[in-house]
Each structure stands twice: as structure tokens, then as C-alpha cells.
N, C-alpha and C positions, 0 to 999 in steps of 0.2 A: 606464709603468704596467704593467708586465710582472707574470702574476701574478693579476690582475682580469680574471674572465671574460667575453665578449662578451654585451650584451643587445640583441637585437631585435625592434623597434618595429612592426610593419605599417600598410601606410596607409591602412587603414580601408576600402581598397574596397568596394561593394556595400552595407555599410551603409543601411539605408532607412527615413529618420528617420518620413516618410508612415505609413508602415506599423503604425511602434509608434503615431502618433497617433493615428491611427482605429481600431485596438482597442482603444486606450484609450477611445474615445468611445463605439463601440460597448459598451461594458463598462458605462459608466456611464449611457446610453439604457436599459437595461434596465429599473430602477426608476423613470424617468420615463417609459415607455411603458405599464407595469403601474398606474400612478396615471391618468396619459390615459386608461385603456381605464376603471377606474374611475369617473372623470370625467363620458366617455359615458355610462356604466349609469346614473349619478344625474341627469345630464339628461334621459334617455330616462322613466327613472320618473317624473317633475318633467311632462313631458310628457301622460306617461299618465293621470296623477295631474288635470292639466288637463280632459282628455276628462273621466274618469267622473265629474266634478264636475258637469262640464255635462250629462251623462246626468243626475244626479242630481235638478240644477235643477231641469231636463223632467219629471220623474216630480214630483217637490213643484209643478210649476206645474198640471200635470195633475190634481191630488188636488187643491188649492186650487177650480179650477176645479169639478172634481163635488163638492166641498162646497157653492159660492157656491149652485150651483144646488136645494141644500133651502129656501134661504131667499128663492132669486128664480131658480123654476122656470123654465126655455128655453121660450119661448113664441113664436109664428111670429104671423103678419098676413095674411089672405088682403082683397082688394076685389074686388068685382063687377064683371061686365063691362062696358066701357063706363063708368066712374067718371072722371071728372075731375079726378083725384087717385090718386096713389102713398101707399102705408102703408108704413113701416118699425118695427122693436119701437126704441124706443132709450133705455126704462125698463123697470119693471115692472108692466106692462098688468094689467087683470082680465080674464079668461074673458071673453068673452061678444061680443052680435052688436050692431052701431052703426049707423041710418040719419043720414048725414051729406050733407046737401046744400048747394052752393055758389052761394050770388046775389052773390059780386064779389069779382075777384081783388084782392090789395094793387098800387100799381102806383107806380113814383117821378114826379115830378113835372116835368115838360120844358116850355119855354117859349120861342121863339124870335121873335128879330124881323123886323122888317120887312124886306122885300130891299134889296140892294145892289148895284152895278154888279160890284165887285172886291172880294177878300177885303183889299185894301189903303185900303180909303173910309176916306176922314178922318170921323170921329165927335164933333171937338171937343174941346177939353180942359174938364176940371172934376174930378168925380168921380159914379162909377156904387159907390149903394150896395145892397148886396145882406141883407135881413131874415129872418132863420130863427129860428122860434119868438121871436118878439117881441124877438130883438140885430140891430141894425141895424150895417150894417159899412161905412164908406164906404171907396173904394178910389180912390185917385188917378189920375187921368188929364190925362197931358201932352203936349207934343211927342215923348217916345221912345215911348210908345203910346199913339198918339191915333188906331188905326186897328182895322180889327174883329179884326185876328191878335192885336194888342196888347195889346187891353181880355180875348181870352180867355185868354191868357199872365198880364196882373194879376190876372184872378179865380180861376184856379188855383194861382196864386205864394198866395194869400192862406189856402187852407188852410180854406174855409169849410164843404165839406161838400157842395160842388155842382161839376162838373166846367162848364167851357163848350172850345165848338168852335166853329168854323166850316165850316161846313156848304153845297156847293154842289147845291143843287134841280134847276138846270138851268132853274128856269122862267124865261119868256123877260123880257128888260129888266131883271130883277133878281133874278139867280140866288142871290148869296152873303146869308145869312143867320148872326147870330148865335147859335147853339143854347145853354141851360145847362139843366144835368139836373141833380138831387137823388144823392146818391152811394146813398141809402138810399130803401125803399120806406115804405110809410105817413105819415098826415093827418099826423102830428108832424113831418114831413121839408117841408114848404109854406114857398117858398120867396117873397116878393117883390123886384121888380128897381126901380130908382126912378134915375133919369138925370138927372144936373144942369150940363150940357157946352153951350160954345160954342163958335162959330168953325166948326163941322162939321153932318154930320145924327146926332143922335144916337137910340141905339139905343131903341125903344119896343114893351116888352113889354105894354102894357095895350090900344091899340085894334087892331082892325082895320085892313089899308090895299089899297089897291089900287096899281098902278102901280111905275115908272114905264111906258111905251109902249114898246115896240121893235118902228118905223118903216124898220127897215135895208129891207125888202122891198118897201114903199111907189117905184112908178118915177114915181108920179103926182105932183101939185102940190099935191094936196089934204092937207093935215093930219089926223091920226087923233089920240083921246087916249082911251083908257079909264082912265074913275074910276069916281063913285061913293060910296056908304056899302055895303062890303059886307056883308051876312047869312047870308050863309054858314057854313059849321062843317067847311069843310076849306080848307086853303093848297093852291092849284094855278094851275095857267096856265090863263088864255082865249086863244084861237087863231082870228083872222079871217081871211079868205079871199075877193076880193071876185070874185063871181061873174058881173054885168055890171058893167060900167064905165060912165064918164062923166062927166059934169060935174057937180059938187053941189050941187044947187038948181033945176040945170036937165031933168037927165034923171034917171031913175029906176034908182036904182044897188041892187043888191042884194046884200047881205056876206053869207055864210054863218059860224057859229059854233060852234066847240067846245070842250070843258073836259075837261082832264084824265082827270075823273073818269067822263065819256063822255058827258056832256050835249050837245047841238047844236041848232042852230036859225035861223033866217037874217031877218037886217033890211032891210026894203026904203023906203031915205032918197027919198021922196016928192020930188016938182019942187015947186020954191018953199020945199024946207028951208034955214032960216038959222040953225043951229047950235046948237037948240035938242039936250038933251039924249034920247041915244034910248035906249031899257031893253033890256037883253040878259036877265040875269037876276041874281037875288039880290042887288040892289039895284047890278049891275056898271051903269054904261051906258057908253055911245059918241057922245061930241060930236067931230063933223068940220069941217075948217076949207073957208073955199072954194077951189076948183079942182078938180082932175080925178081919180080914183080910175081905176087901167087896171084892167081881166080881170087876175085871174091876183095880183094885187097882195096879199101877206101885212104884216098885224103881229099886235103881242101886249101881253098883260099879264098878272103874275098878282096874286090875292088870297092877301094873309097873314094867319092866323089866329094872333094871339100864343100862347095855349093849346096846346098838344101832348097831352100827358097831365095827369091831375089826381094832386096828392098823396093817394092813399086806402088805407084799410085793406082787408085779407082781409073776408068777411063770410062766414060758415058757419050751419047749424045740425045742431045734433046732438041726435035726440029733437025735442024743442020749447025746446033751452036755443040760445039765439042765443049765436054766438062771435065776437070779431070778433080781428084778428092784423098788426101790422105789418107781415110779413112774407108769403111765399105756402109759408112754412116754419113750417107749425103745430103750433104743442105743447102748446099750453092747450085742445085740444078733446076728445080721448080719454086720461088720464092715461097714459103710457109709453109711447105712440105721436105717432110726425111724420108727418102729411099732408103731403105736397110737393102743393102747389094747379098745376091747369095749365090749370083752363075752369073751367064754369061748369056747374052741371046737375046732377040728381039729381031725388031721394034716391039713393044708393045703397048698400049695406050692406059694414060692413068688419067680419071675424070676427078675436074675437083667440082661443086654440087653444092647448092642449100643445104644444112641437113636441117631437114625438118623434126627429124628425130629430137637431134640435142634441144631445138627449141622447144620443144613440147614437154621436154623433162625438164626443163627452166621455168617454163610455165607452174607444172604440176609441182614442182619443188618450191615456188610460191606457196601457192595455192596451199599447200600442206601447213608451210610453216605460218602461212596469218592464221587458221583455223586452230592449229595448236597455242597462238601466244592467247587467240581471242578464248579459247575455250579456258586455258588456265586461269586468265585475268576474272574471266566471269566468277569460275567456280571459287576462287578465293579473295574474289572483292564482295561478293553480292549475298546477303545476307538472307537466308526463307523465313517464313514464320515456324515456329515450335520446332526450330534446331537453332544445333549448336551453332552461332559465328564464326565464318570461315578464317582464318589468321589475317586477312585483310579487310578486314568489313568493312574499317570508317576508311577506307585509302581511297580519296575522290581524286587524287591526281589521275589515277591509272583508270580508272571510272572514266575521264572526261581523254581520256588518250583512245578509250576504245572510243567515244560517242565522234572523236574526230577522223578515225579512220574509215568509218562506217559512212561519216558523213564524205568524205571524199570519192569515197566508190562508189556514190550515188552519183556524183555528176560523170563517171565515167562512161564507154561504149563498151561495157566489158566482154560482150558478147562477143566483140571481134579477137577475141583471144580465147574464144570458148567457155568464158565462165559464166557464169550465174552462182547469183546469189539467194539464199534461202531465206526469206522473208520473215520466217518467228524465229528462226536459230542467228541469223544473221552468218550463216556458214557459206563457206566459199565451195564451189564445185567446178570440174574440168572435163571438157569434153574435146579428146583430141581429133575426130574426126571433124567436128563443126571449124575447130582452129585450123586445119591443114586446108577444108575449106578456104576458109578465108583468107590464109594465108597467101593462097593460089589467086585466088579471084579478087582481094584489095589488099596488097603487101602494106599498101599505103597507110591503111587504116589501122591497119596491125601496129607498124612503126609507132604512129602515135599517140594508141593507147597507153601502150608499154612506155613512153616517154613521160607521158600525163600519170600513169601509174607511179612512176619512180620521181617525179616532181610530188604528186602529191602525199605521199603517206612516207617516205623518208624524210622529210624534217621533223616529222611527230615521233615516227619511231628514234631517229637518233635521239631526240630528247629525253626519250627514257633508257638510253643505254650510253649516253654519252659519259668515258668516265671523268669520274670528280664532281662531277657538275650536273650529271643527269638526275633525273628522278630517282632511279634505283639506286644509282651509289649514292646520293643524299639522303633518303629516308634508312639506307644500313647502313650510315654513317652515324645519322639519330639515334636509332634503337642499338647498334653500340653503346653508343654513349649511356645511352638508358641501359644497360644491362652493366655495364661499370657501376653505374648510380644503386639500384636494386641490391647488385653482389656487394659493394660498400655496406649497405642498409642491412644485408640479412647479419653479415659480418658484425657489424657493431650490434647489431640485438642478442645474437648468439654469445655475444661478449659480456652481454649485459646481466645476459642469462646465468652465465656461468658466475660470476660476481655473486649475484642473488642467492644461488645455490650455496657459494662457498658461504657468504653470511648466517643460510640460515644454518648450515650446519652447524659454522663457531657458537650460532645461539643456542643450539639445541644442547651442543655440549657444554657449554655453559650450564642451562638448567639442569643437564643429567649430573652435571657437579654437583649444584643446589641440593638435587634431589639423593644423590650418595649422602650428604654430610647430616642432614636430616634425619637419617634414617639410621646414620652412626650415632646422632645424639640419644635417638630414640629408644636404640640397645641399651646406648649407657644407661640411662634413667631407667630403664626398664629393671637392668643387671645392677642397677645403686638402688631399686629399692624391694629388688626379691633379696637383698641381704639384709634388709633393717627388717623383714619381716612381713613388708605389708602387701597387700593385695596387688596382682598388678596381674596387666592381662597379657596373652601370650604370645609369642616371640610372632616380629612381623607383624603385627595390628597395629592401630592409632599410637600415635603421641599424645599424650595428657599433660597440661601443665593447670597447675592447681593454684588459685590465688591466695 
């Protein structure tokens, strides 16, 4: 091939495929980093956009508020000292001053039975029915509860409006009692218990009882029993204590006695007693058997009175009109006022008053919340020189909502409500002393500020919080949308990206193919002609071809 010039191949070293990828990448991050930073700025707004709405709320719930009160003026409740009852407003009271006296709180209904040894006494089976306002309820009773935890487990399973317990008194021989209360107070809540069980003692809410005796202290021979019909009007324990000792009947034994409730008194059993019945009090007595009674020697019993509390109403008067109230939560006695009842006693007088208070903090809670929506709007509609733009710069709607509010408070008398306004902040200010003034000396003017006030800046503010349709949920309704649009855009660039990348790689590898098979031709010609002898250069250099 003598004639055809030599071409030489190189073998690519240093080449650095990295290199061109990631400037490639770099190149194309550029417009997905400028749409991301976009991105932020519309969620940032979206954000912001959040806030002043909420500001805006505040100031529309603020106005709302010192409207309500033209037509159901803040009015306070004072009571007298020493009253028997708490006042609160929690309608709309008249002016004026009320003697309200109380002859009987409301109280719910409790009833408990006779004692028991253990809160596990067999009661019988049958059924215990229980009668609230004339529906009688029978309630099953068996072997799984036929005991006093049992029967208060079925009349609470039952759902009737009265809770039961069992209840330990502690009084002696027969501590545990069946208690059931009314869930609710007043006569309408009267509850009857009615027991129809054998096999057991069953529970009896209608008489009186006394007994059993508890004899554990007794070291003597002689037998103790108190019974009885008792008369009494409280459940408590008698408590004996035998002060001389001796033989019954034969020597003169003398028991000391106490009750609960601090009563005491001592029986002295006469020589020649045969077991006739001896009176302690309230119809309790003490029959002893014969034998021996020591010094020192203790027993006991108590009386149970089934009655606890009665089902009754509240009873009031006010003026001379009688009230009476299920409850000790009265609201039928002074129209817009609750009595919470907690004794008994009077007259005493309850004032109902302007309050000038609550209106002042209606005021100031205005006052607060335009200064907070006007100050937010400012600071992130209104753009300075050599700073950042705040996330609302070009938002002229909310721009021209503040020029209208501003512009209404100008034709106002606002003084008569104690504000002023700050003339280069456009800031609102409150002064309650100037308001209590005026409230005093022209209510009138007061009225129609606050009227003119809530006429004129509540159709501008609801227009920016009105939803669906308001400014603020229209323009986060846009920049949604526009942030769909943007995430879509980065989305498909990044896609675009990734395509381009995988390309050049296939190209790269493609050429490193090229560039392997070249470099195998290179050996070969190299290695075909260091065997015929001739010159050739060293392994890894140029390719030569020779014409």
C-alpha cells in the first residue's frame, strides 16, 4: 500500500466522560431551580394569604360581637353579702335590683337498706323492681347475683336513672348496706324499691330495723340482743359497755350507753331480771340472756333508717312570686340569670347593671384585631426600596381593602367610643376611661358609633374572608392552581433531564466501544509486525497505517 499516507488514532486518554455529565446536569438544573424558587414564593404567599384571613376573621368576629351587644347590651350580676347563692348573666337580664330568698334546696333521692354482715350476703333470688314516675322495672335476680355487689351491678346494668352501691358504714354487726340514689335531683326523680326474693335476706327499703348484735367483746355467758322498733331519723351504731359485772338476775349489773350521734346513757339490770325487755332509747331496747356479763365486756347494734335524702324541688321566692326548680340550677327565677342555690336563707338582693366592663373589652378586642389584620396586610403587601418583596407585593386587592377601611373610620365619631387614630401608622388606640365617660354622659352617641362602625367596615372585611368567593379564598385558590402548574413544569424538566442523561451515557458507551476496538486493532498490527521483523513502536502508542 505504498503511496497512502499514515493515520493516527490516539487513545483517548484522560478523556472524562463525569465531567461532561454533570455539566450537562448542571445546565439543565438551572430552569428547574428557578421554577423551585418560584414554587416557594407561591407557597410562601398561600401561607401568608392564611394568616390575614385569620386576622380578618378576628376583626369580622370582633365587629359581630359589638353589634350583638346594641341589641342585648353586656350586663354584669352583683349578690349581697352572705347570699346563699351565686348569680351569673347567661341571657338577657332587665336592669334592676331582686330580693330572692331560699326555704329548700332541690336534693336527689337516696335510700339504703338494712345492714349486712358482708358485701357478699345472699339476698335470695327472685326479682327486685325498681318505680320512677309511675314504670315499674322488675330486674332479675339469681344465683350469678343473688348477693348485695350483684343486685347493685343489675340495677345499674339496667339503665334506670338511679345508680346503686354498696356502701360500708362501719356500724357494728352490720356494716354493709345497699345504697341507690336518683341520678337527677327533684320530686319528679322519686324513686320506689319493691323486693320479691327467697332463699336469702332480702334487701328492705320501707321499715326501719335494728340489729343484728355484735357480741365478739362479750367474755361473759350471758347473752346480749338489741332490738326494738326503732324511732329514730338517723342510721347509726349503739355502743355498750358493761360497767359492773355479774350475774343476770342476780346481782346488779350496770351497761353504759352510746350512739353515734353522741347520745349516752347507762342501764342498770335490777336482781331478779328475767329477760324482760330494757329501753335504752328511741324505741332501741336490750333483752339479756342469763349468765354472767364481766366489767369491761363490749357489744353493739346499729339502727337503719331506709330514707337517706328525699326527692325534692329547689324552692325560692322572688318579690312575693314563689319559684320552685328541679334543680339547685335556677333559671326560671330572674329572666337571664342562673342562681346556682347552695343554702338556704335570705332575702338577699341580686343587682342586674350595665356592665361597662364587658363593653370595654369589646371595644379593646376590636381595636386589637383591625391593628393586627392592618399591620399584617401592610407588612406583606407593601414593598420598600433595597429589600426583599414581601410575599404579597403586587396583591392590590388587599391594598384597596385597607384604603377602604381607613377611608370609613374617617367619616366616624370614634372618640365617642374612646379611640383614636394615629395619623402616619393609621393604628387604632383605646382609652377606657374617655369610653366610660361617654358612655355615662351620651349612651346615645355611643349606640351609633358602634352601629356606623359595624355598617361600615363589615361588608369590606367579609369580602375578604367570605368563603369560596372571597378575596382570600380566590387568590389560594389561583396560586394553588399555579403551584399544580410549576410542580407539573419541574416534573416534566426533571424528566427531561433524566432522558438526556441516560442518552449521553448510551453515547458515551458507544464511543468507549469505538475506542476499545481501535486500540485491539492497534495491538494486533502492532503484534503482526514485531513478528515479520520490522520496526514498530511500543505497546500503547499510535496506530500507523501505511499507504
Amino acid at each position: 500500500m505504498a503511496g497512502t499516507p499514515s493515520v493516527t488514532l490516539s487513545n483517548f486518554t484522560g478523556l472524562d466522560f463525569n465531567t461532561i455529565l454533570q455539566a450537562d446536569e448542571a445546565a439543565a438544573q438551572v430552569p428547574i431551580a428557578a421554577l423551585e424558587n418560584q414554587l416557594v414564593g407561591v407557597n410562601t404567599a398561600i401561607s401568608t394569604l392564611g394568616t390575614i384571613q385569620g386576622d380578618f376573621t378576628s376583626l369580622q368576629s370582633a365587629l359581630a360581637t359589638l353589634n350583638s351587644s346594641l341589641t342585648i347590651p353586656p350586663t354584669g350580676v352583683s349578690v349581697g353579702a352572705n347570699a346563699p347563692f351565686a348569680a351569673s348573666v347567661t341571657g338577657a337580664p332587665i336592669n334592676g335590683s331582686y330580693a330572692v330568698s331560699v326555704t329548700q334546696l332541690a336534693s336527689a333521692q337516696s335510700a339504703a337498706s338494712q345492714g349486712y354482715t358482708s358485701d357478699s350476703a345472699s339476698v335470695g333470688d327472685g326479682t327486685i323492681t325498681v318505680t320512677i314516675g309511675g314504670t315499674a322495672t322488675p330486674i332479675t335476680i339469681e344465683s350469678s347475683n343473688d348477693t348485695l355487689d350483684g343486685v347493685a351491678s343489675a340495677i345499674n346494668a339496667a339503665n334506670l336513672g338511679v345508680t346503686a352501691q354498696v356502701v360500708n358504714t362501719g356500724a357494728p354487726g352490720a356494716p354493709f348496706r345497699l345504697q341507690i340514689t336518683s341520678n337527677l335531683t327533684g320530686s319528679a326523680q322519686a324513686f320506689t324499691i319493691g323486693a320479691s326474693l327467697t332463699g336469702g335476706t332480702a334487701p328492705d327499703f320501707t321499715d326501719s330495723q335494728i340489729g343484728p348484735t355484735d357480741t365478739s367483746g362479750v367474755t361473759g355467758a350471758a347473752s346480749a340482743t338489741v332490738g326494738g322498733t326503732y324511732t329514730g331519723t338517723l342510721s347509726q351504731g349503739y355502743h355498750f359497755s358493761v360497767q359492773t359485772g355479774g350475774t343476770i338476775g342476780v346481782d346488779p349489773v350496770t351497761i353504759a350507753w352510746t350512739s353515734d350521734s353522741g347520745e349516752s346513757g347507762a342501764i342498770t339490770v335490777p336482781t331478779g331480771y328475767t329477760g324482760q325487755q330494757l329501753d335504752v332509747t328511741d324505741g332501741v331496747t336490750l333483752t339479756l340472756g342469763a349468765g354472767t356479763l364481766n366489767t369491761g365486756d363490749t357489744f353493739g347494734a346499729a339502727a337503719f333508717v331506709p330514707e337517706i335524702s328525699q326527692a325534692q324541688n329547689a324552692v325560692l321566692q322572688v318579690g312575693n312570686q314563689l319559684i320552685t326548680s328541679a334543680t339547685n340550677q335556677v333559671t326560671n327565677a330572674i329572666p337571664g340569670v342562673t342562681l346556682s342555690l347552695s343554702g338556704t336563707g335570705g332575702p338577699s338582693v341580686v343587682t342586674v347593671s350595665p356592665d361597662l366592663s364587658t363593653e370595654a373589652s369589646q371595644i379593646a378586642d376590636f381595636v386589637n384585631a383591625y391593628n393586627t389584620a392592618v399591620q399584617d396586610t401592610v407588612n406583606n403587601t407593601q414593598a420598600l426600596p433595597q429589600k426583599t418583596p414581601p410575599p404579597l407585593a403586587n396583591d392590590g386587592g388587599l391594598r384597596l381593602t385597607l384604603f377602604n377601611l381607613q377611608a370609613q373610620l374617617a367619616t366616624l365619631n370614634l372618640s365617642s367610643l374612646g379611640i383614636s387614630v394615629n395619623q402616619q401608622t393609621g393604628a387604632l388606640s383605646f382609652d377606657q376611661t374617655k369610653f366610660a365617660t361617654s358612655v355615662v354622659t351620651n349612651p346615645t352617641a355611643v349606640n351609633q358609633t358602634i352601629g356606623q362602625l359595624y355598617n361600615g367596615l363589615n361588608p369590606a372585611v367579609s369580602q375578604v374572608v367570605a368563603p369560596n368567593t372571597g378575596l382570600v379564598a380566590t387568590e389560594i385558590a389561583s396560586d394553588q392552581q399555579q403551584t399544580t402548574q410549576l410542580a407539573q413544569q419541574i416534573n416534566n424538566l426533571s424528566a427531561q433531564e433524566q432522558q438526556q442523561v441516560q442518552a449521553l451515557q448510551a453515547e458515551f458507551a458507544q464511543i468507549q466501544a469505538v475506542v476499545s476496538t481501535y486500540q485491539n486493532l492497534a495491538l494486533l498490527f502492532q503484534n503482526s509486525s514485531s513478528g515479520s521483523g520490522s520496526n514498530s513502536s511500543s505497546p500503547g502508542s499510535n496506530l500507523s497505517v501505511t499507504g
